[in-house]
C-alpha positions in Angstrom: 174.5 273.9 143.1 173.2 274.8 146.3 170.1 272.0 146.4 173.2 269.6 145.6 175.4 270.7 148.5 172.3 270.6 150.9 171.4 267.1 149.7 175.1 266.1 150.4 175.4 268.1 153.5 172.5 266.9 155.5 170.9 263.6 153.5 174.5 261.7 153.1 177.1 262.0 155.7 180.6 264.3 155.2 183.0 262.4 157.7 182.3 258.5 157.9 179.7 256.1 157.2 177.6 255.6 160.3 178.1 252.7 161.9 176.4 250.6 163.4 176.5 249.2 166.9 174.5 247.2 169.8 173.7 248.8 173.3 172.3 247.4 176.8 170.2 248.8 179.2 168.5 247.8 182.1 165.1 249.3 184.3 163.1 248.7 187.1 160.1 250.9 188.4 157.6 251.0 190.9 153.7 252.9 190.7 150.4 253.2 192.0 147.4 253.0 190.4 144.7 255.0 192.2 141.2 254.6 190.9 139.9 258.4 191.6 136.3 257.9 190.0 134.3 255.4 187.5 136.8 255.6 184.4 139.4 258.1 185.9 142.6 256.8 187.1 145.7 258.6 188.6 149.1 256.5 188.0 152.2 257.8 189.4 155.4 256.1 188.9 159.2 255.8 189.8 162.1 254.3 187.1 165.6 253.9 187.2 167.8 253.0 184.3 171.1 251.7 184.1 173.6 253.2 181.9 174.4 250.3 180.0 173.9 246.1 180.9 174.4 246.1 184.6 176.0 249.0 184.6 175.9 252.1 187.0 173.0 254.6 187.2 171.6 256.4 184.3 168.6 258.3 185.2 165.8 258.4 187.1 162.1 259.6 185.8 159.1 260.5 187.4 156.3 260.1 186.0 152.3 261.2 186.9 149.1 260.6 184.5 145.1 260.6 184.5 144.3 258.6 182.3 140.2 258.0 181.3 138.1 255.9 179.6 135.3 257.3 177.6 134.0 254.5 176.5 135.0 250.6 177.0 137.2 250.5 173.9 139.1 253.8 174.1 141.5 255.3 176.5 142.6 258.7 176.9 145.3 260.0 178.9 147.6 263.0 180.1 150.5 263.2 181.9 154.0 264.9 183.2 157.6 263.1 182.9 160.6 264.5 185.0 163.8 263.0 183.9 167.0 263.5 185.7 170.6 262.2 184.1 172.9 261.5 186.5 176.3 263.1 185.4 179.4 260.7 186.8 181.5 264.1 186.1 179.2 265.2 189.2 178.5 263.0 190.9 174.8 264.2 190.9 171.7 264.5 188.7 171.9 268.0 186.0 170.2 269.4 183.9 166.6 267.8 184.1 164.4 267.4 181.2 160.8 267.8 181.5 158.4 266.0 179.5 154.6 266.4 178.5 152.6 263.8 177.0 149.0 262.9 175.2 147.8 259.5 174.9 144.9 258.4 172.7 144.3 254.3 172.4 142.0 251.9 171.8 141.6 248.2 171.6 139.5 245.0 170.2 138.9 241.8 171.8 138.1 239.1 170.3 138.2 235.2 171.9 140.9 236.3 174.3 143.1 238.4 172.2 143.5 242.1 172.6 144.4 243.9 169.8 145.2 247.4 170.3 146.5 251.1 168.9 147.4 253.7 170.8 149.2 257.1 169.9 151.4 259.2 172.1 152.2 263.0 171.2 155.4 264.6 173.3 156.8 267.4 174.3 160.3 267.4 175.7 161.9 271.0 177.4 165.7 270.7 177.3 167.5 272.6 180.3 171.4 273.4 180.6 173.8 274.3 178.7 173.6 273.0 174.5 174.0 273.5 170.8 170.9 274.9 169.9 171.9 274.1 166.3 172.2 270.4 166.3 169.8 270.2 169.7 165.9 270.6 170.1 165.5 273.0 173.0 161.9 271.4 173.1 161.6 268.0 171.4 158.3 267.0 169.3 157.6 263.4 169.0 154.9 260.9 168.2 155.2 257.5 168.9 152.9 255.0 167.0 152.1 251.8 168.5 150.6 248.3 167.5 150.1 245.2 169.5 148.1 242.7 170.8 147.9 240.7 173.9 146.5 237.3 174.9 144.3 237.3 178.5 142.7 233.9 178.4 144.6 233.1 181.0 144.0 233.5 184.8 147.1 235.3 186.0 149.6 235.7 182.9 149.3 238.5 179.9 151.5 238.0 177.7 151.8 240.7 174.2 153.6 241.5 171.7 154.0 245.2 170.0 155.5 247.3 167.4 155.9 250.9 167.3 157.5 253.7 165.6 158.8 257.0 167.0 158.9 259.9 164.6 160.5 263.2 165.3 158.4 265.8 164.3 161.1 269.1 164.6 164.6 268.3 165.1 167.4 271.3 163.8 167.7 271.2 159.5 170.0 273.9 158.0 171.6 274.6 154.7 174.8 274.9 152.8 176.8 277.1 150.9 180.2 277.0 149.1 182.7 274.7 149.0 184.4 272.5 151.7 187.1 274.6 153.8 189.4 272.9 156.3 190.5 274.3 159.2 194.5 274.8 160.6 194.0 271.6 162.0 192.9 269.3 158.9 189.0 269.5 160.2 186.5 270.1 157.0 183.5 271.9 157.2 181.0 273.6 155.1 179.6 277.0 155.7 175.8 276.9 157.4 173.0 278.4 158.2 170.4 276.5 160.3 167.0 277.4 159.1 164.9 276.1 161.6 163.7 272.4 163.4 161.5 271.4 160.8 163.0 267.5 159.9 160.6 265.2 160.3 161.7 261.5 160.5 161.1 258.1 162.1 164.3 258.1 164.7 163.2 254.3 166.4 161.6 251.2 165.8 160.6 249.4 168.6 160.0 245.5 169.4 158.2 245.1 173.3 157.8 241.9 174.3 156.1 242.0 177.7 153.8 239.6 180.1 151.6 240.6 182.8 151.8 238.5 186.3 148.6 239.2 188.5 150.2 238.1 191.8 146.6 239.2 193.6 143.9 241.7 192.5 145.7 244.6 193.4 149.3 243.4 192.8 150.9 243.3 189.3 153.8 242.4 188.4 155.3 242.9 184.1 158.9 241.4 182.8 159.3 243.0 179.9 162.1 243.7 176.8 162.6 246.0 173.9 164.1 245.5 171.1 165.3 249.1 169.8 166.6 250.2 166.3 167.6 253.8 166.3 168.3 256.2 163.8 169.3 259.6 164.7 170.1 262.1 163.0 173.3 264.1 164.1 174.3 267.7 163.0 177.8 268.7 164.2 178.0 272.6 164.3 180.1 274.9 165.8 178.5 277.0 168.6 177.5 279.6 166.3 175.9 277.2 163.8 178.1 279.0 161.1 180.0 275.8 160.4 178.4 272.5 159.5 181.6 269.5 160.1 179.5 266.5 159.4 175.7 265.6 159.3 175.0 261.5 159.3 172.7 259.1 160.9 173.8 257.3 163.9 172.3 253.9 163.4 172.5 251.3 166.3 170.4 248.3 168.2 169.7 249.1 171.9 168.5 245.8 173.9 166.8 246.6 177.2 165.3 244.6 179.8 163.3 245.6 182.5 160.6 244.9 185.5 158.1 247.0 186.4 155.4 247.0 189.9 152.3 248.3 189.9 149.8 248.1 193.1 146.2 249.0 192.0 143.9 250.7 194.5 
């Protein structure tokens, strides 16, 4: 009995379908490409996001990353990601996240074409105030990329990519006994979270991007993604003793973007 109220609890939802919706976002960012020795680079950049289509401000991120070659096929890479929300409630940026990543690529070319593969492993720290029972204090993902790019042309690169994010240790939990409703109609079932051990593919990514070379030093990349996402959401009370609903929140997020980079 209890396998069957797990599989009910936390594979099928308990309140609603999820349903499914389409988002907008927009992004712009700016960074510097510093060539510190012969296959050792240092990028450091600056991104703003919207918090919808042409909406107001969603976050800013800082990233910094070395990344090396190796050898001419492969590229390695390391790097630091602070993200700051901006809370309209505030009318300031809380609660920062800070992000580590890993990056392991590499790439064929062949008449023009680059065709490419490159894995990213992350590490997300969580601060302020959450549930720790349907939240990941610190986030494991791995995003798996595909793509391939065309530079037989002077100054435009234009590619096209596909990649997956999996989460690697978001919260899972189990049930026990029978619905229960609360004075106020709510249903929940009695939980116990029993660690962040679900592993799933949360996104699926289309990038569409094209590289402008305005000079030698001067780059300039359009680019949009095409986003299907597919959380999974765990609604507990704060002391994880009551599970109200467990579904996926499925939903298309469009964003478009523009990024600068000036290489020295």
């Amino acid at each position: 009995m209890k396998k069957i109220l797990i599989s009910l609890a936390l594979l099928l939802p308990l309140a609603a379908a999820a349903q499914s919706s389409t988002e907008g976002e927009v992004r712009a960012s700016a960074g510097v490409d510093v060539k510190i020795m012969k296959r050792l680079h240092l990028n450091v950049s600056e991104e703003i996001r919207s918090d919808g289509p042409f909406k107001s401000l969603g976050r800013l991120q800082t990233n910094v990353g070395l990344e090396y070659k190796p050898v001419k096929w492969m590229k390695l890479g390391l790097g630091y990601s602070l993200i700051n929300p901006y809370s309209y409630a505030n009318l300031d940026f809380k609660n920062p996240r800070h992000r580590v990543f890993f990056d392991a690529g590499a790439h064929y070319d062949y008449y023009g074409f680059s065709f490419s593969i490159k894995e990213r492993l992350q590490l997300t720290h969580r601060t302020g105030t959450f549930n720790a029972y349907q939240t990941t204090p610190n986030k494991l993902e791995l995003k798996s990329r595909l793509g391939v790019e065309y530079k037989g042309w002077s100054y435009f690169e234009p590619g096209v990519f596909f990649e997956v994010r999996t989460a690697l240790n978001d919260p899972w939990g189990e049930t026990s006994g029978d619905l229960k409703y609360k004075d106020d109609g709510t249903t929940y079932y009695a939980y116990k979270h029993t660690g962040y051990t679900h592993v799933y593919n949360n996104r699926y990514r289309g990038i569409f991007r094209t590289d402008i070379k305005l000079s030698k030093q001067h780059i300039l990349r359009p680019y949009a993604y095409i986003d299907y996402i597919t959380d999974y959401v765990i609604d507990t009370n704060s002391e994880g003793s009551r599970l109200f609903s467990a579904e996926y929140d499925d939903h298309f997020r469009i964003s478009v973007g523009i990024s600068y980079t000036f290489k020295f």
